[in-house]
Residue, then its C-alpha position, 0 to 999 in steps of 0.5 A: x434157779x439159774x437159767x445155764x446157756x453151753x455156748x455151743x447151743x447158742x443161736x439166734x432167738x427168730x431161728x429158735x423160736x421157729x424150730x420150736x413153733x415149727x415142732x409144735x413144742x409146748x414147754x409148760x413150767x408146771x404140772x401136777x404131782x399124784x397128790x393133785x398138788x402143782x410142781x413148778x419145774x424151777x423150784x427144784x435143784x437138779x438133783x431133785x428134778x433128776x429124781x423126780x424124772x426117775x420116779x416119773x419114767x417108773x409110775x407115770x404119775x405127773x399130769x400135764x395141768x391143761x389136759x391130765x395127759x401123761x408128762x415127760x420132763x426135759x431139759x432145753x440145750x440152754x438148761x431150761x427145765x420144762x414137762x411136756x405132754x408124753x403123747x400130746x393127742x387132741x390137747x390144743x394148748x400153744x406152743x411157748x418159746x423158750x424165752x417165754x419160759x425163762x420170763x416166766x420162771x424170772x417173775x415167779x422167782x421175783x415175786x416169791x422173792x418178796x414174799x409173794x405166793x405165785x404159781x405160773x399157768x394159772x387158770x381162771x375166769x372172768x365173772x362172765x364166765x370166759x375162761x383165762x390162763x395167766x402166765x405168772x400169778x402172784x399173790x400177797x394178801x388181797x393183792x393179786x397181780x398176773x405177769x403176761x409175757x407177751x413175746x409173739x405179735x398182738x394186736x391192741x384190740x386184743x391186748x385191751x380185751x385181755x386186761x378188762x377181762x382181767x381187771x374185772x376178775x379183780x386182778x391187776x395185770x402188768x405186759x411184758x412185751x418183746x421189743x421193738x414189737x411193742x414199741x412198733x404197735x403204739x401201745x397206748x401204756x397208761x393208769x389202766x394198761x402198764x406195760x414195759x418193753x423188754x429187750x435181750x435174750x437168755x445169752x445177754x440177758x433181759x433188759x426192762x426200758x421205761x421212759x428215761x429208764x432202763x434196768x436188767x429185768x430182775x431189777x425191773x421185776x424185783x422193783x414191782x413186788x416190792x411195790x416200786x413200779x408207780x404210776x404218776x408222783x405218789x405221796x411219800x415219794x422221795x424227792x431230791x429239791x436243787x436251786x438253781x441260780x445264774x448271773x445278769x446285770x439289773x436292767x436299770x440303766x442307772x444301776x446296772x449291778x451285777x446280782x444272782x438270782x434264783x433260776x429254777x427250782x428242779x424237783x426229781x422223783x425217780x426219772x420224773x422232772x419238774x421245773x418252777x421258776x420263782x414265779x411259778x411257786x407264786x400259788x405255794x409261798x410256803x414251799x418257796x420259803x421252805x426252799x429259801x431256808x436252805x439257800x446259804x449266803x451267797x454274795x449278791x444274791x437277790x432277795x425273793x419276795x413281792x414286787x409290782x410289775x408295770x409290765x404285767x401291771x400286777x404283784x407276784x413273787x419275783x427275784x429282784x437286783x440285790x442293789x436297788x430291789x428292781x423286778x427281774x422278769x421271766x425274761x431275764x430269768x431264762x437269760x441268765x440261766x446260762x450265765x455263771x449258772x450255780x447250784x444253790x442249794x440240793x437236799x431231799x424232801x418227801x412228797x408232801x400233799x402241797x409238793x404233789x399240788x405244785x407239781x400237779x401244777x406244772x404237768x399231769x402226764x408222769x406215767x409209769x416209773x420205778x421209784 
């Protein structure tokens, strides 16, 4: 549900999240009803949770999931819905900030969103034995996926020691951690350890930053169970194709005629890049024929196919003067990229084996990424 934010109740997160730490407040999302079934606080209207305060105050029948101590049901200033220990005695569970309750309330939501079964809190256990709590379990099938909202310094040797644990649980584990904390640390995010940073708080709003990319975190979340947030080019992807073309005079001294050639070729997946010059596709002719097909006719434009070059004594694929066929190098190339610079031609295509092989050619580093 909505989280509400009274602007007389705003204040800066460092001083908030110190109150509460200083207090000692734990702001759990879940607790457990007199059936043993679990109740997540954002699951109810705010006239069922009114209802449920009421009949708890009589028969003191919730229990908190960490220690079965008895619950109290509250509201923050900003219009978080929380259970807290009525006595909270020998119980060492860590306190939470607020923030860290509204993350934890969003990826739930998200998930349920996309038809994922998810609970928030959830307790278990590596085949070791060592216990764990995930701040979000979502569930769909097979899948499991843990969301943890990292909103407090940690240092990498932890943050990995956490992930293997969960990895070996069989459990797939995506960090949401507090900007510019992360960034900071130099986490190393990779196949094996994605993470994000997020920026913001309950009165803007949370923002998601990825390499080349930024989104309101519902965007973001909403994006990784629907099964978008990918690591690298995955096959099926779509892909926009752009040929891209300039002008140069043919170097031959006795022709000198002005003709366009083919530049590049960029490919986009999402916010990965991928450039080819002509004699990059040399290894994949039928993806360079494919890209010719769609170029229209142009005037003067230069015809794309094998030619010798006694520069670098062999045969490739290159452009070449529309007027007596002579090669036109990588050089000259780059040159006219800034001369009279076109577009060819633009149309989508979908990741293909061959397309991934090409790509795959030219760089090997895409990382994390919503496509």
């Amino acid at each position: 549900m909505p989280i509400a934010t009274p602007t007389s109740t705003r204040k800066k997160n460092g001083v908030r999240e110190r109150k509460i730490e200083a207090l000692g407040l734990d702001m759990p999302l879940r607790c457990f009803g007199p059936d043993g079934q679990p109740i997540q606080s954002f699951d109810l209207t705010d006239a069922e949770w009114s209802a449920l305060r009421l009949d708890n105050g009589r028969f003191r029948q919730l229990r908190m999931p960490c220690c079965d101590a008895s619950v109290v049901l509250k509201t923050s200033g900003r219009g978080l819905n929380f259970f807290a220990h009525k006595v909270r005695g020998p119980c060492q569970s860590a306190p939470e900030t607020e923030e860290h309750l509204a993350l934890k309330a969003l990826a739930a939501e998200a998930a349920r969103r996309a038809g994922w079964t998810c609970s928030t809190e959830v307790n278990g256990s590596a085949p070791s034995g060592e216990p764990w709590v995930a701040d979000v379990l979502a569930q769909k099938g097979d899948a499991k996926v843990v969301i943890e909202i990292q909103w407090s310094r940690q240092t990498l040797r932890e943050s990995l020691r956490r992930q293997e644990r969960y990895r070996q649980s069989g459990v797939r584990c995506l960090w949401l951690f507090r900007h510019p904390l992360f960034e900071h640390a130099g986490f190393p995010v990779s196949k094996d350890f994605p993470a994000v940073c997020v920026s913001g708080d309950m009165v803007s709003g949370f923002e998601v930053r990825l390499p080349g990319q930024a989104m309101a975190l519902s965007e973001f979340l909403d994006a990784v169970f629907a099964r978008r947030f990918r690591y690298g080019i995955p096959l099926g992807a779509k892909a926009a194709v752009r040929i891209h073309s300039g002008m140069l005079d043919c170097w031959k001294s006795n022709c000198r005629a002005q003709t366009r050639i083919v530049t590049f070729i960029e490919v986009l997946i999402g916010p990965h890049h991928c450039q080819f010059s002509v004699p990059d596709l040399s290894g994949f002719p039928d993806l360079l024929a494919s890209c010719q097909g769609r170029i229209p006719r142009t005037p003067y434009l230069s015809v794309i196919k094998q030619r010798y070059s006694q520069t670098q004594e062999r045969n490739y694929i290159s452009n070449g003067c529309y007027r007596c066929d002579a090669v036109v190098g990588e050089f000259f190339e780059h040159y006219a990229r800034n001369n009279e610079a076109t577009i060819l031609a633009e149309f989508e295509i979908v990741v293909s084996q061959r397309w991934l092989e090409a790509i795959e050619s030219q760089r090997d580093d895409y990382g994390w990424a919503v496509l």
